[in-house]
C-alpha positions as CSV (number, residue, x, y, z in Angstrom):
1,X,32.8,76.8,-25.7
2,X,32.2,73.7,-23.1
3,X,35.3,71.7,-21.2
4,X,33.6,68.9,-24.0
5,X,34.0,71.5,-26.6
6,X,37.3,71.7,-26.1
7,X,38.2,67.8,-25.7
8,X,36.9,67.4,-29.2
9,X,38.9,70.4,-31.0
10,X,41.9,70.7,-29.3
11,X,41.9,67.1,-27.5
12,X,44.2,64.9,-30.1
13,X,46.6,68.2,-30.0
14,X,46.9,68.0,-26.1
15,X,47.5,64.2,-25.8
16,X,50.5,65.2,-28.9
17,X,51.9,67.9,-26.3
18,X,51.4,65.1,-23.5
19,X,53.3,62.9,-25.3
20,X,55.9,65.7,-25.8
21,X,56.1,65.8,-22.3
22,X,57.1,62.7,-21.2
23,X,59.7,62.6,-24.3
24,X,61.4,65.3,-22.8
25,X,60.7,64.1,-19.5
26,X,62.2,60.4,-20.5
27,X,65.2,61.9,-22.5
28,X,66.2,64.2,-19.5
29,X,66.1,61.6,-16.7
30,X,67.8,59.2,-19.3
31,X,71.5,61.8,-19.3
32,X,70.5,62.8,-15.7
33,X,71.3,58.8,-14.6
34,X,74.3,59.0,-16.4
35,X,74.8,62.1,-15.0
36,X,74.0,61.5,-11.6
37,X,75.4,58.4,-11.3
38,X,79.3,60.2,-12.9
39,X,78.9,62.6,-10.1
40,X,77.3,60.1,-7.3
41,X,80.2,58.1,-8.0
42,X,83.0,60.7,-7.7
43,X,81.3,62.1,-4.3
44,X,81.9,58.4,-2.5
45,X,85.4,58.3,-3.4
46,X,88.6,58.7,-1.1
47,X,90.0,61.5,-3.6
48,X,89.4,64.6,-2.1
49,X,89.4,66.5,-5.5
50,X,86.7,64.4,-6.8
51,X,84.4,65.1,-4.0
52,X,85.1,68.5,-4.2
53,X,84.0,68.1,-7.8
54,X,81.2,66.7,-7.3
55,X,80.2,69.0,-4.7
56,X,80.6,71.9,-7.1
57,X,78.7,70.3,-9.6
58,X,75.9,69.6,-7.0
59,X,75.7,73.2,-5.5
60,X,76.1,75.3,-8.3
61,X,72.9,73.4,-10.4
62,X,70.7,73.4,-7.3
63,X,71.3,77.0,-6.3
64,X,70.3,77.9,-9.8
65,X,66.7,78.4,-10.9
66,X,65.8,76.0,-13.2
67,X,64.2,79.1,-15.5
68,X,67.1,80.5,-15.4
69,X,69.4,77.2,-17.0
70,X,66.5,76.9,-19.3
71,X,67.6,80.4,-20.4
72,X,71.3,80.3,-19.7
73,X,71.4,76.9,-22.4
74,X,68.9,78.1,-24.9
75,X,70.4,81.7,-25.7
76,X,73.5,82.1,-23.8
77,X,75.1,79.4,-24.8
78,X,74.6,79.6,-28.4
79,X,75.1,83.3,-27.8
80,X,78.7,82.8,-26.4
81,X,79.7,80.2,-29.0
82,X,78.8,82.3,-31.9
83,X,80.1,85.7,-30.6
84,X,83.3,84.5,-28.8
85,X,84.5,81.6,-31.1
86,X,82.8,82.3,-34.3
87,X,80.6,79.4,-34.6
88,X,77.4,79.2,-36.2
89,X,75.7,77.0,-33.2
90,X,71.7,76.9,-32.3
91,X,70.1,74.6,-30.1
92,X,66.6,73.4,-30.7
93,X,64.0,73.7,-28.0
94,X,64.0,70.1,-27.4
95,X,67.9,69.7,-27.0
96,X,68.5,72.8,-24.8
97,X,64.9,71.5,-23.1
98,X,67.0,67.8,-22.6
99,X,70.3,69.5,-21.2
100,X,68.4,71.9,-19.0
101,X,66.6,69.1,-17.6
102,X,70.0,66.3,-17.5
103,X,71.6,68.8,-15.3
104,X,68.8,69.4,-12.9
105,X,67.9,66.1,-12.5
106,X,71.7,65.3,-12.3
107,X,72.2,67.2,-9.1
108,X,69.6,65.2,-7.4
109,X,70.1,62.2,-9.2
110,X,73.6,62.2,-7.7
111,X,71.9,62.7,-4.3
112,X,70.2,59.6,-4.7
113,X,73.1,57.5,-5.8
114,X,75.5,58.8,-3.4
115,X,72.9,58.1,-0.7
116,X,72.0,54.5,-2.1
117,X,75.2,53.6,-2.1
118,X,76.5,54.8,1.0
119,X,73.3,52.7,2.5
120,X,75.1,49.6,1.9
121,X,77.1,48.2,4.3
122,X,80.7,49.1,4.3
123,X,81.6,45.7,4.9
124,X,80.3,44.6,1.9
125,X,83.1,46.7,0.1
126,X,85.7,45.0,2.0
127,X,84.7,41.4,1.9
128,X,84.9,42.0,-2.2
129,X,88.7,43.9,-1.6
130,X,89.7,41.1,0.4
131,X,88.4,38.5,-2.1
132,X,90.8,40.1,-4.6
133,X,88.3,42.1,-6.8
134,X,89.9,45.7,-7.8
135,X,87.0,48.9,-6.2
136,X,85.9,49.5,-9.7
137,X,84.6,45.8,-10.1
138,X,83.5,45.7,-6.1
139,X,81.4,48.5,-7.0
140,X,80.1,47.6,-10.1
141,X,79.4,43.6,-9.2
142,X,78.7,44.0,-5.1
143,X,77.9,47.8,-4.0
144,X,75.4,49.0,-7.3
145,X,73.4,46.1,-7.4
146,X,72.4,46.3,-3.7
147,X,72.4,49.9,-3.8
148,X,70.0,50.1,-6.8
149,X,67.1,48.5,-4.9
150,X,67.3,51.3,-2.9
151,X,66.8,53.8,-5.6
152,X,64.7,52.5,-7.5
153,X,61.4,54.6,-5.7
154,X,63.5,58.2,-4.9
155,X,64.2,57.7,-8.7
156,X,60.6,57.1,-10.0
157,X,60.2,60.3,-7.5
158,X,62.6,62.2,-9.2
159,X,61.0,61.3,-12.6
160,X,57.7,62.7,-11.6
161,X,59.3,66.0,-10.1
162,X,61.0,65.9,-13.4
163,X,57.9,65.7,-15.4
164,X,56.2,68.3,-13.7
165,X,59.4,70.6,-14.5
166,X,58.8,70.3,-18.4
167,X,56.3,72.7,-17.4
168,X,58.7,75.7,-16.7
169,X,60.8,75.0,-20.6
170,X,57.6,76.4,-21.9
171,X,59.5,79.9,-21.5
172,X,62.0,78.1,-24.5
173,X,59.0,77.7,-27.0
174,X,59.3,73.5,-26.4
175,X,55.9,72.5,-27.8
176,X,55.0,70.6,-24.0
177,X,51.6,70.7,-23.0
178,X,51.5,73.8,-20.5
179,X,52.8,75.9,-23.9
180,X,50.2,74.3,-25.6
181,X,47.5,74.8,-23.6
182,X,48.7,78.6,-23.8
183,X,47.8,78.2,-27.2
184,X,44.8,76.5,-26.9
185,X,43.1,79.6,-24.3
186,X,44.4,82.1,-27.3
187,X,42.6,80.4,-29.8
188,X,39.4,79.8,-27.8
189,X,39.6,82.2,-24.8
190,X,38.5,79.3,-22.5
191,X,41.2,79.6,-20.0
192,X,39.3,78.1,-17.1
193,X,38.3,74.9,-18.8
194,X,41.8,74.4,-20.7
195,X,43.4,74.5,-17.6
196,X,41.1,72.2,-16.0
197,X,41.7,70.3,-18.7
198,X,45.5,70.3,-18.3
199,X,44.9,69.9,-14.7
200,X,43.5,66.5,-14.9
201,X,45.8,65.0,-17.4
202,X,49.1,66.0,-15.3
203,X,47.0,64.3,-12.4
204,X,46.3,61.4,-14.1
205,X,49.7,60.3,-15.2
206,X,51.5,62.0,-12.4
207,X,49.0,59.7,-10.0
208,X,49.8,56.7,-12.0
209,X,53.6,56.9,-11.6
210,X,53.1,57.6,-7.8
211,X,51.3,54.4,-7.4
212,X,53.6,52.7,-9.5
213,X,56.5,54.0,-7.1
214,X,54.6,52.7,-4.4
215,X,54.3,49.2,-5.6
216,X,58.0,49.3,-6.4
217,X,58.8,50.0,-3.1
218,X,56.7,47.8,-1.0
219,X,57.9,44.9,-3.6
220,X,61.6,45.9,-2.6
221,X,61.2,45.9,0.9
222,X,59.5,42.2,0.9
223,X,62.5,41.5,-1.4
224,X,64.6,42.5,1.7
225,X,62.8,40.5,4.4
């Protein structure tokens, strides 16, 4: 069976787990902002605790392997829930898929945000105090706004690092498209065109959010000048 072959069986069922893909891929970074910008937040405060909270939260979900969460959400936590407190809990592949990725993404999401926002200028915090606005409202009206433009690319980054680790939740049975190209070699033992195939499509959309990126960025930084 030819790469063409292939493309005319199985194509309409790849561009389905494509699709897939970026679902998951948009519904993780989706929590992971909220996430990331929860724990981005608490890192640039004065309380200690929070930053120590946010540190925690940072270190623990970097330093673990992302196969491993995958694992951890899909059977241990359902596993725990059931056998400890007598629940009757399950997780489908695409909800354990969506918290494994929000709390990856989180971690470096709140990198991001903690970094964008201590790029802008101190003094811009104070001239808001001094004008009588309350550091909740200084940081929503003044500080985020400016901060934001800064993101905006290491975000768009983050997406497509993200997208390329929908990859791994194939161990979870989430029907992306690496776990359906694994069904696509069983069915036609073609695993050097399938993965060609595969290949191509993750370069293709992962090239057109890079260049997308890009123009975001150079668009920002005329913005600044």
């Amino acid at each position: 069976m030819s790469m063409i072959q292939i493309i005319t069986r199985y194509g309409n069922l790849l561009l389905l787990a494509m699709g897939q893909t970026l679902l998951l891929a948009l519904c993780g970074l989706f929590f992971a902002c909220i996430l990331g910008m929860f724990f981005g937040l608490l890192s640039v405060l004065k309380n200690k605790a929070c930053r120590i909270i946010s540190s925690i939260f940072v270190d623990v979900i970097r330093g673990v392997p992302m196969i491993v969460l995958a694992y951890f959400i899909y059977f241990g936590v359902p596993y725990c829930l059931n056998n400890m407190m007598g629940f009757n809990f399950t997780l489908t592949a695409l909800q354990a898929g969506t918290v494994c990725l929000a709390l990856n993404c989180g971690a470096y999401m709140a990198e991001i945000i903690r970094a964008g926002i201590l790029s802008v200028d101190s003094g811009q915090m104070e001239a808001a105090r001094s004008l009588g606005l309350p550091y909740s409202r200084a940081m929503i009206r003044v500080v985020l706004p400016q901060a934001i433009r800064t993101m905006i690319p290491s975000i768009i980054n983050q997406f497509i690092i993200t997208l390329k680790d929908t990859s791994i939740l194939s161990v979870i049975g989430f029907p992306e498209l690496v776990n359906t190209a694994k069904n696509v070699v069983a069915n036609s033992f073609m695993s050097f065109q399938t993965w060609g195939i595969v290949a191509v499509m993750y370069l293709i959309v992962i090239t057109i959010l890079s260049k997308v990126a890009k123009i975001v960025e150079r668009r920002l930084n005329r913005g600044r000048k």
